[in-house]
N, CA, C and O of each residue as an XYZ file, in Angstrom:
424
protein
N      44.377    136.106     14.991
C      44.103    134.788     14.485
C      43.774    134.815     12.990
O      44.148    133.886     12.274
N      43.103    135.822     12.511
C      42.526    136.269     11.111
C      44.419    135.828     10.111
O      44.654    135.160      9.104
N      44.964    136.297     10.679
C      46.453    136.551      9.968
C      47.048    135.088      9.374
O      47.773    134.857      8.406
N      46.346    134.083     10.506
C      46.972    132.838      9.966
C      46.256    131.937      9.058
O      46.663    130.786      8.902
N      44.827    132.543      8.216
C      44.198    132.473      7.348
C      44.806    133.355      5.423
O      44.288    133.352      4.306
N      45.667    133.760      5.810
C      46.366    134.757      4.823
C      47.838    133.969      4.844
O      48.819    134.519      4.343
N      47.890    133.253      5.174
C      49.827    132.742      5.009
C      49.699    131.245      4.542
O      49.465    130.157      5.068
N      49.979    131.755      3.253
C      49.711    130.623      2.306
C      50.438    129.028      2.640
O      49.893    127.926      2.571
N      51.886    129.375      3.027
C      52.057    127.724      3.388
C      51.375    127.341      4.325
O      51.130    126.147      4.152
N      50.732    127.883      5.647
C      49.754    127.335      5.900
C      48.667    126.626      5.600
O      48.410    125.539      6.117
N      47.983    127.186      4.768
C      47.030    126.728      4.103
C      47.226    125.775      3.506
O      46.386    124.876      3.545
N      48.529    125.622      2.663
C      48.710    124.333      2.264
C      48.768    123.187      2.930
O      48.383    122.116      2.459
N      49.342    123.365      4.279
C      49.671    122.340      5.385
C      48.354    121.991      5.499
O      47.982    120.926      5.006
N      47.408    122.876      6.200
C      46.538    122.726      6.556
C      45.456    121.641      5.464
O      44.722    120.683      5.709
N      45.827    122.378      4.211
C      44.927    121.745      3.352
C      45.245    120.164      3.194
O      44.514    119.195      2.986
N      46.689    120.313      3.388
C      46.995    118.342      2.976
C      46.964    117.468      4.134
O      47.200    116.261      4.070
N      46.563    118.320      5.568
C      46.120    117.569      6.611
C      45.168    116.818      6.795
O      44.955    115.715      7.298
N      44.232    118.193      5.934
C      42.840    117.933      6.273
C      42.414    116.360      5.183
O      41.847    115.323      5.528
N      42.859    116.689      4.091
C      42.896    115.393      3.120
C      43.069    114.193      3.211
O      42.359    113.242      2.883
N      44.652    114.298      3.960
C      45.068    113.088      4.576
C      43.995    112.436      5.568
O      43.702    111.240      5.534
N      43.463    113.333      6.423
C      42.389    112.645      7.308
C      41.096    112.301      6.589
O      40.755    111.202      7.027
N      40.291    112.689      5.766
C      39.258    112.514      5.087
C      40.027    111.114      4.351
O      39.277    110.154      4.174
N      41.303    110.978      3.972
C      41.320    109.514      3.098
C      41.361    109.031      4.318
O      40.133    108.999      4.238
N      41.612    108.554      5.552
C      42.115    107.767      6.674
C      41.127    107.610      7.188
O      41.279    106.700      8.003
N      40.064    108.005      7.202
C      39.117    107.740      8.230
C      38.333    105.995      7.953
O      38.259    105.091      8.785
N      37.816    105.989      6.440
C      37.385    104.861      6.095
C      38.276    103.490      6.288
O      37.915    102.389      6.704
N      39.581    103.948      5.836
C      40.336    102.508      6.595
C      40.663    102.136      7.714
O      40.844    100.938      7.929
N      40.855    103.330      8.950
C      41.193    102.808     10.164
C      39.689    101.720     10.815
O      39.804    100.648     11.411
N      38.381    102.434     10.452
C      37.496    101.867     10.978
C      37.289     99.986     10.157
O      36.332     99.223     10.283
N      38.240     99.835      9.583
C      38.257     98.513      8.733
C      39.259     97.902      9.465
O      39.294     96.782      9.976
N      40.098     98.832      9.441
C      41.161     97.874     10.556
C      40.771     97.665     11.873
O      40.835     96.585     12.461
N      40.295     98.903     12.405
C      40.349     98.697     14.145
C      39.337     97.551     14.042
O      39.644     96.612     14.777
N      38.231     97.370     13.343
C      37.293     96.642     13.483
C      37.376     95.308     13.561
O      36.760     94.531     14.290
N      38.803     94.965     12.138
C      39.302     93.649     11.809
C      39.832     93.230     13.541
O      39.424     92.244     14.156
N      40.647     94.081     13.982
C      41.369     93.613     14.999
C      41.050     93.443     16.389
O      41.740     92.928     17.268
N      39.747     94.019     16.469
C      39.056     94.146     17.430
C      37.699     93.178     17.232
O      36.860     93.269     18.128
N      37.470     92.415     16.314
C      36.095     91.747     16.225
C      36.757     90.078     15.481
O      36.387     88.955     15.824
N      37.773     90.409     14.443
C      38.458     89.022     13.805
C      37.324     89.261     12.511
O      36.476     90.110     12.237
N      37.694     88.346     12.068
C      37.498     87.852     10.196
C      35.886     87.562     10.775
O      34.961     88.228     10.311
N      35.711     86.797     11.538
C      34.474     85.925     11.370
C      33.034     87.038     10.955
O      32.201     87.022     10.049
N      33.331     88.096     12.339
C      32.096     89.133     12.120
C      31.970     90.155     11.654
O      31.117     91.017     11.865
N      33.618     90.114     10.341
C      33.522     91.931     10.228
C      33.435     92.245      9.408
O      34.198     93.147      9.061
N      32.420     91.726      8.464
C      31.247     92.313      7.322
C      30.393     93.015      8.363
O      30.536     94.165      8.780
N      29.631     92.266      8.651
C      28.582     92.978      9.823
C      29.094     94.054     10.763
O      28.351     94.996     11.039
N      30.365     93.971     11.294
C      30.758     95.052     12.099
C      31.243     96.097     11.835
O      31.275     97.117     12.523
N      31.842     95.819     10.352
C      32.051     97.011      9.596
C      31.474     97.705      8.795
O      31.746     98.723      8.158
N      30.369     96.830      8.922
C      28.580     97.148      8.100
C      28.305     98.364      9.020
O      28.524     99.487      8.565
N      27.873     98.228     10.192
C      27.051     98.980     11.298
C      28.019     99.895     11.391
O      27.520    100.997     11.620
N      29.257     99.928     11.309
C      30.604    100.932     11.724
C      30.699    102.099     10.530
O      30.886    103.277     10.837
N      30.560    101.684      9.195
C      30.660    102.555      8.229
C      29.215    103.094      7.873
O      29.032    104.148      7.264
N      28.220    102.266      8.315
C      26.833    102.614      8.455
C      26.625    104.082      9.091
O      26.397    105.162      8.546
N      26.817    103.653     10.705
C      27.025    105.205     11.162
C      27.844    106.324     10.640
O      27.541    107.514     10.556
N      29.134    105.609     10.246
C      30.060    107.036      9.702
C      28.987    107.959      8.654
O      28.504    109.088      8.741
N      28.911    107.041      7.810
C      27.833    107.832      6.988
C      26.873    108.637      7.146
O      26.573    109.650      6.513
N      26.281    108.018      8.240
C      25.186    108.858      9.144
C      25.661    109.892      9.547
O      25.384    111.033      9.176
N      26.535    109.501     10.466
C      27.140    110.835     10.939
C      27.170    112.272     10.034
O      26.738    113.425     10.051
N      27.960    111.394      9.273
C      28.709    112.382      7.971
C      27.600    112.898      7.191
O      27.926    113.955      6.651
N      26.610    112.605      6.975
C      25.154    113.724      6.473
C      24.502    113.997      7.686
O      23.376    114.495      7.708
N      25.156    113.695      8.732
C      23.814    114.591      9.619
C      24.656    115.611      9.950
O      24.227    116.588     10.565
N      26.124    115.487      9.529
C      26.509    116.952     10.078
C      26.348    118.101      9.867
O      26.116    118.862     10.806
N      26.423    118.518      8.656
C      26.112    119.573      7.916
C      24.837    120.092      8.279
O      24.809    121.289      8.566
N      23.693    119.394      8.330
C      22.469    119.840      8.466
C      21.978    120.362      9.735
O      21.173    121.274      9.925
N      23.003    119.153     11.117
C      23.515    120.190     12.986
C      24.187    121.164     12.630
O      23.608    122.222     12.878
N      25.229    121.285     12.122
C      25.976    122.817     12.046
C      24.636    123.624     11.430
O      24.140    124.599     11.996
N      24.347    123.294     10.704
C      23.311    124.839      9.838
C      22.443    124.742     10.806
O      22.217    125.908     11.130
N      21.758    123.973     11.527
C      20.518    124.249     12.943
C      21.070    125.177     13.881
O      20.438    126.032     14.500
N      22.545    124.899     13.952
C      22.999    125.419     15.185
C      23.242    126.965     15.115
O      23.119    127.906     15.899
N      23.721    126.764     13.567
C      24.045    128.212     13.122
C      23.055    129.291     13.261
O      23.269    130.416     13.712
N      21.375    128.568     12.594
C      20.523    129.391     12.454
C      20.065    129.920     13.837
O      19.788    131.116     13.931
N      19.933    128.826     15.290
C      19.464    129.335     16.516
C      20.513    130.135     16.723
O      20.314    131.343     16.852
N      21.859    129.584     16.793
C      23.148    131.180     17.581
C      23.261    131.925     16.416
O      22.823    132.986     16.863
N      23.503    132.146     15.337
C      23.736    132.826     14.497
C      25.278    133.036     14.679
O      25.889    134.033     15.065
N      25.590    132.178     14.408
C      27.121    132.093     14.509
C      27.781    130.527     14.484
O      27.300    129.658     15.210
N      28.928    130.246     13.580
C      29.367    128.805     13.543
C      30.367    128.661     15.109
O      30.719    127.553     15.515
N      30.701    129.876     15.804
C      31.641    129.043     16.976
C      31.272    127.921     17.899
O      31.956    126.963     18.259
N      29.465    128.400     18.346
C      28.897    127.368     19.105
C      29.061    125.758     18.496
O      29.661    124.789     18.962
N      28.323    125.913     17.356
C      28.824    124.716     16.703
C      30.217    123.871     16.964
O      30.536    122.934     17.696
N      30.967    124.801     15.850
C      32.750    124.411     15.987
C      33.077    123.857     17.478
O      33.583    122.744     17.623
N      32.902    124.321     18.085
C      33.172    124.258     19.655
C      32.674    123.585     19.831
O      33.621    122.949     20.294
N      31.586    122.689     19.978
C      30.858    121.370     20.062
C      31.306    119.792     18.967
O      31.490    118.592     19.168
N      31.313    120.543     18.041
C      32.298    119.683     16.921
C      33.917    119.340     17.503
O      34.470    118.242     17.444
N      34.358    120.322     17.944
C      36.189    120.131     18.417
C      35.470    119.645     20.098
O      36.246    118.731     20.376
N      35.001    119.687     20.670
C      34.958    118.587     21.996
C      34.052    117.341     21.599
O      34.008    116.277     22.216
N      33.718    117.496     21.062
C      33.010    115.708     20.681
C      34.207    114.696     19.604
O      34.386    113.484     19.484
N      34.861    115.956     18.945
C      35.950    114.604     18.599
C      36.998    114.727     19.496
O      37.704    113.732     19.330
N      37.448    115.410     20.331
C      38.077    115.484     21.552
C      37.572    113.948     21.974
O      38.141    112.918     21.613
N      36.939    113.984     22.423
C      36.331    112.941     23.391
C      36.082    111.895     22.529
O      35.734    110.858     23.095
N      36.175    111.850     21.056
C      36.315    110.418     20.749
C      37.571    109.795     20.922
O      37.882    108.640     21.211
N      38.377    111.057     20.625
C      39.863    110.501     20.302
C      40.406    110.145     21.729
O      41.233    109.235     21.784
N      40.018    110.782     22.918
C      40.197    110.332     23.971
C      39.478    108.646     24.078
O      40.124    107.703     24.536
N      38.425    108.552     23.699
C      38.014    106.983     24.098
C      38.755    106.181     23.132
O      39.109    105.070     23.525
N      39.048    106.517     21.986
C      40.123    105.806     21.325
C      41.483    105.397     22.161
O      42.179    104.404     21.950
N      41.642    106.191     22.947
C      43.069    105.426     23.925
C      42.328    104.993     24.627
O      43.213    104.316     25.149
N      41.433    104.711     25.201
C      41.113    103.425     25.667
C      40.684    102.089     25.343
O      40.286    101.331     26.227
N      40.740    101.752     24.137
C      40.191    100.550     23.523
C      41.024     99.414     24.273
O      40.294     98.624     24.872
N      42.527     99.131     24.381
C      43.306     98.119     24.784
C      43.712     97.274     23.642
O      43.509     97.491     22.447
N      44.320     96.270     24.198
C      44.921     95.711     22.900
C      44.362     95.225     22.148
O      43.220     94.979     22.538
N      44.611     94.838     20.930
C      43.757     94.107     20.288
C      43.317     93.152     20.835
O      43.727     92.959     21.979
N      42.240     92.101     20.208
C      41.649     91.071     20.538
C      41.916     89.824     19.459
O      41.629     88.649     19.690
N      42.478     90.286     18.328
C      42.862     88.906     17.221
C      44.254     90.209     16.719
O      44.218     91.432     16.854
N      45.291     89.388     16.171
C      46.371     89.818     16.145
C      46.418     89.777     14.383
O      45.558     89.372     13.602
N      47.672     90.318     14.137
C      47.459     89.830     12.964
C      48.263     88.546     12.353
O      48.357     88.183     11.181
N      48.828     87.966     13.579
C      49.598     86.457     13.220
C      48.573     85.071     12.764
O      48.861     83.876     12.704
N      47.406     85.721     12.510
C      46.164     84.858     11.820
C      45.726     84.081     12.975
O      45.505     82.873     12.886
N      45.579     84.830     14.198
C      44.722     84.007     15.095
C      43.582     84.979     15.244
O      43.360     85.739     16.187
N      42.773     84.774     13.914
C      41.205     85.543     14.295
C      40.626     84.308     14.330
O      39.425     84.195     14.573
């Protein structure tokens, strides 16, 4: 596995994946929100929605280094990190259809 850390177009892939997702994250939660809540409430819903991301997003660093320091090792972590977004992305196929479309019936 070490080997596919040394093969540079990888890395590149890898690197413009990872990018692509760090820009994507802030707009899908603007959209899903728009389409799932309508115009009326989604200051507020995208208030509380990017609220947590944020949260999230500084409390992570500081769970990985807790986790690191009790196992002494990042796999426990990683491995908890890759099944918790497992399982978001799984509840993400379940949302259903939208609820306001975008033919301007919010």
């Amino acid at each position: 596995m070490i080997w596919l850390c040394s093969q540079r177009p990888l890395l590149l892939v890898g690197g413009f994946l990872v990018g692509l997702a760090f820009g994507a994250e802030a707009d899908i939660i603007a959209y899903l929100v728009g389409r799932y809540f309508g115009l009326r409430s989604l200051g507020v819903a995208v208030g509380f929605a990017f609220g947590a991301f944020v949260l999230a997003g500084g409390a992570g660093p500081l769970l990985m280094d807790l986790a690191f320091d009790r196992s002494g090792s990042y796999g426990v972590p990683l491995a908890a990190a890759f099944l918790l977004t497992s399982l978001a992305a799984a509840l993400l196929t379940r949302l259903g259809p939208y609820r306001f479309g975008a033919n301007g019936d919010f």
